[in-house]
C-alpha positions in Angstrom: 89.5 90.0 65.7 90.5 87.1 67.7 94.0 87.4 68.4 94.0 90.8 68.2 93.1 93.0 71.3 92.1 96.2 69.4 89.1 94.0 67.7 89.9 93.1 63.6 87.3 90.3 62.3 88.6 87.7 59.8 87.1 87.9 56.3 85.4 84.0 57.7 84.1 85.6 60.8 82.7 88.9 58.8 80.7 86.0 56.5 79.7 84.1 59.5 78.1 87.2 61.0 76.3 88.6 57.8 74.7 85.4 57.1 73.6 85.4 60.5 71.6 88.5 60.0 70.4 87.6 56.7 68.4 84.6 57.9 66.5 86.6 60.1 66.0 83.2 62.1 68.2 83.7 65.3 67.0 85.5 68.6 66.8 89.5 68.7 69.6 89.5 71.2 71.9 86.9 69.2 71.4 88.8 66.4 72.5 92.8 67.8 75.5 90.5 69.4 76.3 89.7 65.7 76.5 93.4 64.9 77.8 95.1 67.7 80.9 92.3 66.3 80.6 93.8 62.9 80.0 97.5 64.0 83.4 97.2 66.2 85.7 95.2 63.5 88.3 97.7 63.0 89.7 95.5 59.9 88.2 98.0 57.6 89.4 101.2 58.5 86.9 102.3 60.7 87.1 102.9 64.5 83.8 103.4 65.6 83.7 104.8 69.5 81.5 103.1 72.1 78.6 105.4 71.9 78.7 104.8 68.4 78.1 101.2 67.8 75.9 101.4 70.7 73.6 104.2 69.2 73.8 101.8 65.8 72.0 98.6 67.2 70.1 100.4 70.4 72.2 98.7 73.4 73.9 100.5 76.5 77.6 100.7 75.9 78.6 98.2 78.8 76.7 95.7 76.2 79.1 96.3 73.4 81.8 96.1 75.3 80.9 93.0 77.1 80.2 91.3 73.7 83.8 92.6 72.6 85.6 91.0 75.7 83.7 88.0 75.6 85.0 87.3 71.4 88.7 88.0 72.5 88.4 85.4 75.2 86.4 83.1 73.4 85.7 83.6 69.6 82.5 83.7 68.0 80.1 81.4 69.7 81.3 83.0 73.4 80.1 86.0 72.1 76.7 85.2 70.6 75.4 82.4 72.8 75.3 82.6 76.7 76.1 78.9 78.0 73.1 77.2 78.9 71.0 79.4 77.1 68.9 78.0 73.8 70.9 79.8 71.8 74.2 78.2 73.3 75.4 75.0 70.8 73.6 72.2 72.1 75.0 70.0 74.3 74.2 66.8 72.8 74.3 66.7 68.8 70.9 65.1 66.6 73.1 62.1 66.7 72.8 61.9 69.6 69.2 62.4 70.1 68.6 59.8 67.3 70.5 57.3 69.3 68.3 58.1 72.3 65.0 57.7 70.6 66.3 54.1 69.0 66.4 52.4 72.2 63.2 54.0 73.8 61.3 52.7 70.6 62.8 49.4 71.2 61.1 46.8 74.0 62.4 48.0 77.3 65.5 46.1 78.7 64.5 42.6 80.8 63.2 43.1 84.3 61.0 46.8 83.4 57.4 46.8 82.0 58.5 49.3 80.2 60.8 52.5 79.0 61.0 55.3 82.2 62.7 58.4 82.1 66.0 57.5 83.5 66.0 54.0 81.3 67.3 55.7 78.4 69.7 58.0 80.0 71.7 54.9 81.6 71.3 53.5 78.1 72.9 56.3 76.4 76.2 56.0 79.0 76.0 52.8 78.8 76.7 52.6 74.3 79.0 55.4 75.3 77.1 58.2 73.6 77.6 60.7 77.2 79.9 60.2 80.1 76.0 61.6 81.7 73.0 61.9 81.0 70.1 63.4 83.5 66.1 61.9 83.1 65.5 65.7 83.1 67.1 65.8 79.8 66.0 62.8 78.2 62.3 64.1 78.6 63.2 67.5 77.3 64.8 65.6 73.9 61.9 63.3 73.3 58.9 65.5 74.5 58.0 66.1 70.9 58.5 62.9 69.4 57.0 60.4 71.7 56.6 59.5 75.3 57.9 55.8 75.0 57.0 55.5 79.0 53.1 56.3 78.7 51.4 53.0 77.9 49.3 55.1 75.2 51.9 55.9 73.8 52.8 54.2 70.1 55.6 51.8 69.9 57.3 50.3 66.6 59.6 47.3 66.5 63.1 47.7 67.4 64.6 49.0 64.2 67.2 46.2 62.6 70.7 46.7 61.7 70.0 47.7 58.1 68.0 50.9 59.2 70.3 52.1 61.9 73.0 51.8 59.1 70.7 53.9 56.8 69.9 57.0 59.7 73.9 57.2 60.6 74.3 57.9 56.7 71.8 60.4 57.1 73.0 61.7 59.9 76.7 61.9 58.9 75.9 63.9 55.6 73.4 66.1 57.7 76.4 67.2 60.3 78.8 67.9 56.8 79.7 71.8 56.8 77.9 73.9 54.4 80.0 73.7 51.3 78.2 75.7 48.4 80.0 73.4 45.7 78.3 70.6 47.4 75.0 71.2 48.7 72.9 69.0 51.1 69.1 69.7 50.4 66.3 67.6 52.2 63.1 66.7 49.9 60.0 65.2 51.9 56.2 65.0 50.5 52.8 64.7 52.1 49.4 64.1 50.7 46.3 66.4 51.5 42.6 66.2 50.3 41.0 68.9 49.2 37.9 70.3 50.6 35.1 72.2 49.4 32.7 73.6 52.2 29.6 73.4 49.9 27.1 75.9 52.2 30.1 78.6 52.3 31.5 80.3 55.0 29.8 83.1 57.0 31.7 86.4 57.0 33.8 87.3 59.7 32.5 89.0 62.9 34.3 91.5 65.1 36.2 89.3 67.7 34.4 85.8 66.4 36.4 82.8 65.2 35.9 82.1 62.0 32.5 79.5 61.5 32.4 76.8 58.9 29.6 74.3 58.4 31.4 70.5 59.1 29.6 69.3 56.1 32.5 69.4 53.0 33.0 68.0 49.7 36.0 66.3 48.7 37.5 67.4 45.4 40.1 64.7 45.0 43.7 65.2 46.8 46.8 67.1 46.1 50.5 65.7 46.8 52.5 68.5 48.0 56.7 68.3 47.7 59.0 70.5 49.8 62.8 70.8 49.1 64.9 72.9 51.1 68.6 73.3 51.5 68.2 73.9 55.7 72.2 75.4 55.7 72.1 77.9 53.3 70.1 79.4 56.1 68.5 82.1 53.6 64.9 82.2 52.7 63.7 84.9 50.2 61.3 85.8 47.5 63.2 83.9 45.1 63.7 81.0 46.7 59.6 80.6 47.3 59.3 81.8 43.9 61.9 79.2 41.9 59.7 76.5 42.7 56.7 78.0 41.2 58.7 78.6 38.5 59.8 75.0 37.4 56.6 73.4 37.0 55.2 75.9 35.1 58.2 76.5 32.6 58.9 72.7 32.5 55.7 70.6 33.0 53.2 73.3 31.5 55.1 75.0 29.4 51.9 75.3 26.6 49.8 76.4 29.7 
């Protein structure tokens, strides 16, 4: 569909799309975009009218036709994503943000007590990361990993050259493009105890939160493993089921 003005998908855009839909992850209107694209590709044979593909995903036919213009003048992503929207490709890349949370970790340069807002963001132009960067957005990156600024806030030593090495390795094979011959998965662990609320809990009550006695008895703890392959971008009853799976086949297969 994008060099041609009557509106044919190719066979890279038509997967693109699907898997879209199949994750089930993206924003409702992000995701009737994505097949309004596939309603309208006239690569298979079928030239569905206006009314049609708008009937087909509930939208006003000025929506599938602005979705249709804005493909032929700008692909994929200028159809899906309105700029400056949180759908839109972000602006700056993890990279990036990594980058930005090294320094604001770090002590803050000579002459501050310690890291502000628009520290970092002169830091960042300065290594050459972004022609710009505003304090606006440097709070927005880090406002749910750490306020560096506040002096409650936790700060670690600044990380040495071996462990910046090690995070741009991880960061290079996390930006790769998903290749199914060579997957990326992520693996990552936490430990939880397990409690036992030894007087019970009182049965629920018609607009009452649930009540629990803070007395407990600790049964030992559990170490729980997670390993997911993030861009796949599919998650479905087999893929929570395989893990079950394993251990029991594998580690208790008497059991």
């Amino acid at each position: 569909m994008g060099k041609h003005t009557h509106g044919e998908l190719t066979t890279e855009q038509r997967t693109e799309l699907e898997q879209l839909i199949r994750t089930g992850a993206t924003p409702a209107c992000t995701n009737t975009r994505a097949r309004i694209l596939l309603l309208s590709d006239r690569s298979q044979g079928r030239k569905r009218t206006d009314r049609e593909v708008a009937e087909a995903v509930l939208c006003s036919k000025g929506a599938g036709r602005n979705v249709r213009q804005r493909f032929l003048q700008g692909g994929v992503q200028a159809a899906l994503y309105d700029k400056g929207w949180s759908g839109a490709p972000p602006t700056f890349t993890g990279e990036v943000e990594a980058q930005l949370t090294m320094p604001a970790c770090s002590d803050p340069p000579e002459g501050a007590a310690r890291w502000t807002l628009r520290l970092p963001a002169n830091k960042m132009a300065e290594l050459g990361y972004a022609d710009s960067m505003s304090h606006v957005t440097v709070g927005e990156m880090l406002k749910n990993a750490l306020k560096p600024w506040r002096a409650k806030s936790w700060r670690i030593g600044k990380p040495s050259g071996s462990s910046a090495a090690k995070m741009e390795d991880v960061l290079d094979v996390s930006q790769r493009p998903y290749d199914p011959a060579s997957p990326v998965g992520c693996l990552d662990e936490a430990g939880k105890e397990l409690h036992d609320a030894p007087r019970g809990v009182p049965p629920l009550q018609a607009e009452q939160p649930v009540r629990q006695d803070d007395e407990y008895e600790r049964h030992g703890v559990a170490n729980l493993v997670l390993a997911i392959e993030p861009l796949r971008g599919r998650r479905t009853r087999r893929d929570f089921a395989e893990p079950l799976r394993l251990p029991a086949d594998e580690d208790y297969p008497q059991a």
